[in-house]
N, C-alpha and C positions, 0 to 999 in steps of 0.2 A: 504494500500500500504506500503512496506517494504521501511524503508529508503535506500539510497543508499549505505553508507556504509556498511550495513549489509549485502548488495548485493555482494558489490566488495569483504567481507572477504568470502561470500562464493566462487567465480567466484577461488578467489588465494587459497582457502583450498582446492577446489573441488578434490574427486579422481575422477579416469575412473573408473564409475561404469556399470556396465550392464542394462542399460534402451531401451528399443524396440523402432529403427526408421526403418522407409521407405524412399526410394530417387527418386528422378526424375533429370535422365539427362537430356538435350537438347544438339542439336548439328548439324552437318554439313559439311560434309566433312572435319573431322575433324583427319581421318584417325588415325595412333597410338598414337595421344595424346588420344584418345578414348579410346583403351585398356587399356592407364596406369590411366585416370577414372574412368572407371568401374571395373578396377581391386583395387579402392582405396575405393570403397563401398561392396567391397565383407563379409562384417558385417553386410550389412543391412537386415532386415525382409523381406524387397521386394524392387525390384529394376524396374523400366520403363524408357526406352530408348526410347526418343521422336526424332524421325529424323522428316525433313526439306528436303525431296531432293536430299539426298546426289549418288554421282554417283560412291564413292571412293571405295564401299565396303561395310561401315561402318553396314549399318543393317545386313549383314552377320554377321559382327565381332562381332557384339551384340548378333547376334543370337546363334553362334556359343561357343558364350561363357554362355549358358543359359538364358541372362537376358532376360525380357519380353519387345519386341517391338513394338513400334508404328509406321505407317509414319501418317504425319500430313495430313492434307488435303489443298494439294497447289495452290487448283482450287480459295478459298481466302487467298486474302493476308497475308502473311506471318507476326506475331507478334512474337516474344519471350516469349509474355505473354501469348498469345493463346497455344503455345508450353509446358508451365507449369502446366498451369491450365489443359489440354488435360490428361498430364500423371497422375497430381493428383486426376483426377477424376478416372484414368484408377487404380490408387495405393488404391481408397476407392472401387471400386468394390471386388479387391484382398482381402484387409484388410478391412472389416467394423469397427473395432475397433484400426485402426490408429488412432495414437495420437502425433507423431512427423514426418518430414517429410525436409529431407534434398533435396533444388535446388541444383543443380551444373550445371555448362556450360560444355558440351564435351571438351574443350580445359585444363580443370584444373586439377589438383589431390591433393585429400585431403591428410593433411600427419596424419599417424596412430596418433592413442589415441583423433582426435577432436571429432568424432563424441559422443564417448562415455561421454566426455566432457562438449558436449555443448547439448546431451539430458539428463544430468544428473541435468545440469542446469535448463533447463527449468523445470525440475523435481521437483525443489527444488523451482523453482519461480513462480506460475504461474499467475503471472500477467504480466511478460512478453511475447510478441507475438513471437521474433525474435532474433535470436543469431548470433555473426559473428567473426568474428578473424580476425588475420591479413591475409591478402594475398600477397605472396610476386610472383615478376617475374620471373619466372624462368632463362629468361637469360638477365637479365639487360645490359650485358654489350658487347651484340650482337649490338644492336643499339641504339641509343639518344631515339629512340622512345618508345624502351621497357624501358631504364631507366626511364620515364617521366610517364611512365605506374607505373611502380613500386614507384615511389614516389607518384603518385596519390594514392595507394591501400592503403596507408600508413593513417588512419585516427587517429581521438579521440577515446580513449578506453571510457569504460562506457555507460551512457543513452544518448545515442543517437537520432538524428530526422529521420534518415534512413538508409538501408543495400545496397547492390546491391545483383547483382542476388545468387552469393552464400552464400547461408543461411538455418543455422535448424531453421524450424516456428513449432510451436504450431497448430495442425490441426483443434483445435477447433478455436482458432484466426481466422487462414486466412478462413475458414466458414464461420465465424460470418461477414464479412466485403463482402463478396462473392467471394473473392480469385484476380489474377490481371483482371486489364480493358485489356479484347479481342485486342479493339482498340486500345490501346499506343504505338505506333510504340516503342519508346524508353524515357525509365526513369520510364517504367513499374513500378520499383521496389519504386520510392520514394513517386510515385502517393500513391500504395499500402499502403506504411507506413506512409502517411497522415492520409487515412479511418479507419490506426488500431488505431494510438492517438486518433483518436479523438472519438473512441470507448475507451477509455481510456484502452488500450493493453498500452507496453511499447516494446521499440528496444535497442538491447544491445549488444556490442561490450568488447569481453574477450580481455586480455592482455595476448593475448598466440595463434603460430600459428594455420592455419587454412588450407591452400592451397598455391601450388604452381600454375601460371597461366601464360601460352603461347603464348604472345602474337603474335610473329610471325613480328613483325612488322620491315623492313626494308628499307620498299620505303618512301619515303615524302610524295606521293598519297594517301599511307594506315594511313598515321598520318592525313592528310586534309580529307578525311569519317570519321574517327571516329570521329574526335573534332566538324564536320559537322553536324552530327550524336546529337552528345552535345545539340548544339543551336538548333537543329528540338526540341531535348526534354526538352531545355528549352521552347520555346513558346507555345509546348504543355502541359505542366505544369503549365502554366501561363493564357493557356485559363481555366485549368481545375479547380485549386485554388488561381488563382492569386488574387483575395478580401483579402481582412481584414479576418478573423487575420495570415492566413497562406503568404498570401504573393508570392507563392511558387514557386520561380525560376523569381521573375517579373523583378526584378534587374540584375541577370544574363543575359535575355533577351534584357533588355533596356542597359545593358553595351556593348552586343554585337554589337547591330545596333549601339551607340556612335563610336564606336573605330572602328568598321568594314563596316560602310557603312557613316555616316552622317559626321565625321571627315576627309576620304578622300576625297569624295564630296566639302567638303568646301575646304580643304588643296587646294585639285586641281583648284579651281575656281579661290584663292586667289592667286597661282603660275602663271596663267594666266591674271589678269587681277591686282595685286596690286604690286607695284614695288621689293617688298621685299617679298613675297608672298610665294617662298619656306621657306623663314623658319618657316611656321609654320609645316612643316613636321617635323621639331626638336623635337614636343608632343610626338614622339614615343620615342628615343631614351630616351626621359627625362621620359617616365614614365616608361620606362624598367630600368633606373636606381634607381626612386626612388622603383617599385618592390623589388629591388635585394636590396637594403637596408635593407624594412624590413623583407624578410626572413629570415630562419634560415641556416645553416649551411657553407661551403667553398666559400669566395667568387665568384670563379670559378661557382662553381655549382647554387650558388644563380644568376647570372647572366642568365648563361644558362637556369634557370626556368622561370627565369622574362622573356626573351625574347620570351620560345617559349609561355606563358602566353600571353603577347601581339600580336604576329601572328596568336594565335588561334582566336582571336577576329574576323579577317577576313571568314576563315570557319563558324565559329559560328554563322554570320549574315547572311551569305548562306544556313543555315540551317535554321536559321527564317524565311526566303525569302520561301522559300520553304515550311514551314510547311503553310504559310499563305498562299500561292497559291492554295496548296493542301484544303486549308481551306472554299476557293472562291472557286473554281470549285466544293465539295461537296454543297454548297449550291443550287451552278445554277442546279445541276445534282439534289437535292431534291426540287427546285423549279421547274422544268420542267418534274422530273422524274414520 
């Protein structure tokens, strides 16, 4: 294994050099954020447009523009993972001798010279499974929500424990681990880069763009799904490797139900039946303060993180509720089925 240093001076010498990938969209009525994706892989060896359902057009638009289409099959339930792994199988049919293989979401677009980039990378590395860049928002400053997006996208550069969904992988990697779990509704992606450590693959995050990403978000509603969304794939991550030594996601889980179900619970009990008993509703405000403490940047803005930080805790344990529901009834339905 290559130390990391040697890594990082290749990552910042690296040119665009011409190394052969394949991509797989996914996507959704995702209408012309669609075009301006698949028109940001029009370099690749081959390209599979994986739709979902869409009613907007979109596999026309794919069609129309050459790329090879798929629609999923939505008689089961709809995964993300089942969606990628679908095209990449449909991308080794095309290509037998694929060797890199960039995901993208329909909603993003890559900006020129990554891809060349980061298959040059993995070119030069190959002990790593997985490449990423930054992502930034495309419109930050439409809504709180897309900002909070875009600070979320914002990770550690270097070796990494995980990517999200857009990412160049190693074709022989994601084979070797059997590609994503069908069933992960969501977090697909860190499940995945679990089974490649510990295949001793490596995941690796350049210091240099990568995509721009559409979040679209405006309502309050669309920011309580998604963070919802979160805490489903935290406990899903927690039934899947939560043991020793990975851990994975069990704390996130157990912070959720704290702050989002067992704290108000009590708060409320003690507002009713102890004479002083609202304040302990004050744990919020104090731990949105000591949050914005210790982050980084404008006090302004470190507030604003901490707080919707601590809000999301609410969603987040509505998403545990539910994945464990979802959890119970699959059993009664294979104990009876």
């Amino acid at each position: 294994m290559r130390p990391d240093n040697d890594i990082a001076e290749d990552a910042n010498s690296a040119t665009e050099t011409s190394v052969a990938f394949c991509a797989v969209a996914i996507g959704r009525n995702e209408g012309d954020r669609l075009r301006i994706c698949l028109d940001s892989l029009s370099n690749a060896s081959a390209l599979v447009y994986v739709d979902s359902g869409s009613t907007d057009g979109s596999v026309k638009l794919a069609r129309d523009q050459g790329v090879e289409t798929m629609d999923l099959d939505m008689s089961v339930p709809f995964t993300a993972a089942r969606a990628r792994n679908s095209g990449f199988a449909r991308l080794r049919a095309l290509n037998p001798h694929l060797r890199y293989v960039q995901f993208i979401d329909g909603d993003c677009e890559l900006v020129p010279g990554w891809t060349e980039k980061a298959a040059s990378f993995l070119e030069s590395n190959p002990d790593i499974a997985a490449v990423c860049g930054r992502l930034r928002e495309r419109y930050p400053d439409r809504s709180v929500y897309n900002w909070l997006c875009d600070r979320e996208w914002n990770g550690p550069v270097g070796d990494i424990k995980a990517c999200a969904g857009n990412v160049m992988m190693s074709a022989q990697a994601f084979e070797s681990v059997g590609g994503y779990r069908d069933d992960v509704v969501a977090g697909e992606e860190s499940e995945l880069c679990i089974r490649l450590r510990r295949a001793n693959w490596r995941i690796w995050r350049l210091d240099t763009e990568m995509a721009f990403h559409d979040a679209a978000m405006t309502k309050f509603s669309q920011w309580w799904r998604r963070v919802e969304r979160g805490g489903y794939a935290y406990a899903r991550g927690a039934s899947l490797h939560g043991v020793a030594p990975e851990r994975h996601w069990l704390w996130e889980k157990r912070r959720a139900l704290i702050w989002g179900l067992c704290l108000p619970v009590i708060c409320a009990f003690l507002s009713i039946f102890a004479p002083w008993g609202w304040l302990s509703w004050m744990l919020y405000p104090a731990q949105i303060l000591r949050l914005g403490i210790r982050l980084e940047g404008p006090r302004k803005d470190r507030l604003l993180l901490a707080f919707f930080f601590v809000l999301g805790r609410f969603p987040e344990s509505w998403g545990v509720l539910k994945f464990t529901r979802d959890q119970l009834l699959a059993r009664v339905v294979e104990r009876h089925g």
